[in-house]
N, C-alpha and C positions, 0 to 999 in steps of 0.2 A: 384453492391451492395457489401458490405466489411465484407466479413463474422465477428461472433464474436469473435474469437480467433485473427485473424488482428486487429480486434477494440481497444481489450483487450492490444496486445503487443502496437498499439498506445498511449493508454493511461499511460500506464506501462511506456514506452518510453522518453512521455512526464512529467511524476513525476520524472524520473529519472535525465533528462536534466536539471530541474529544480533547486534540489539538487546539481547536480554538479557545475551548476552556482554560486547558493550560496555559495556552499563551494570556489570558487577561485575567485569571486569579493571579500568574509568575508567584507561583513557592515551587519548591525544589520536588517536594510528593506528589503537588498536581503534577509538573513534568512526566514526573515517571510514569505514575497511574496514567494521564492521558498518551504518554509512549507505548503504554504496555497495552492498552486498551485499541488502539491503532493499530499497533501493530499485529495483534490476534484477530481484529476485523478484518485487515485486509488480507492475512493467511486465511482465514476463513474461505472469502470469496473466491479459491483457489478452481473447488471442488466444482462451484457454480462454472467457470470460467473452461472447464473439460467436459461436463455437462454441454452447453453449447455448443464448445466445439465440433463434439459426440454425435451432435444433431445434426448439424446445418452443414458441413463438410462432408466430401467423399473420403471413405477407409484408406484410400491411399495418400490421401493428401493431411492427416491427422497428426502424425507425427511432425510432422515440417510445421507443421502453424503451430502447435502444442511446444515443441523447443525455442520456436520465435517469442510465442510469448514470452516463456519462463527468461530467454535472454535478454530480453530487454526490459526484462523487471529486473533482473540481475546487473544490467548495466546502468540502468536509469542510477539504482541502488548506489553501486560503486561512483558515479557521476555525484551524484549529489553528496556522499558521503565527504569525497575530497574537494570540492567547493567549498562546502561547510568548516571543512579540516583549513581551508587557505584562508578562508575569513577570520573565524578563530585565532588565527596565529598573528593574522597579519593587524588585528585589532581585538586584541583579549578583552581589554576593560570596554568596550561600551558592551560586551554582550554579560 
């Protein structure tokens, strides 16, 4: 059996390769497929990441580390979204 922190670096792994692909074929389908592919790997690893939790934490202290997580996926998310959004605008054509 494949504990879940291996599971996790698989999945992480596998969003990652995906990405890079697209980025060094650059067509418009890799994008997405590698978008799409990423982004179900790393929802995936969700399940792994409360599993853990589940384990190695006291019952009282679960939910606090379980919403930090999901928040700062959440924000990291939002962060980079409008980075990306500032670059984008502020130089359309070389991308």
């Amino acid at each position: 059996a494949v504990s879940a922190a291996t599971a996790i670096s698989y999945l992480y792994l596998l969003g990652t390769l995906s990405l890079l692909i697209a980025a060094l074929v650059q067509s418009k389908l890799t994008l997405i497929a590698g978008g799409i592919i990423c982004s179900i790997s790393l929802n995936a690893a969700v399940p792994f990441f409360t599993h853990i939790i589940y384990h190695n934490y006291p019952r009282e202290r679960r939910g606090t580390l379980f919403s930090r997580t999901n928040m700062f996926r959440v924000a990291t998310a939002a962060v980079f979204g409008y980075l990306s959004g500032l670059m984008l605008t502020d130089n359309l054509a070389a991308y």
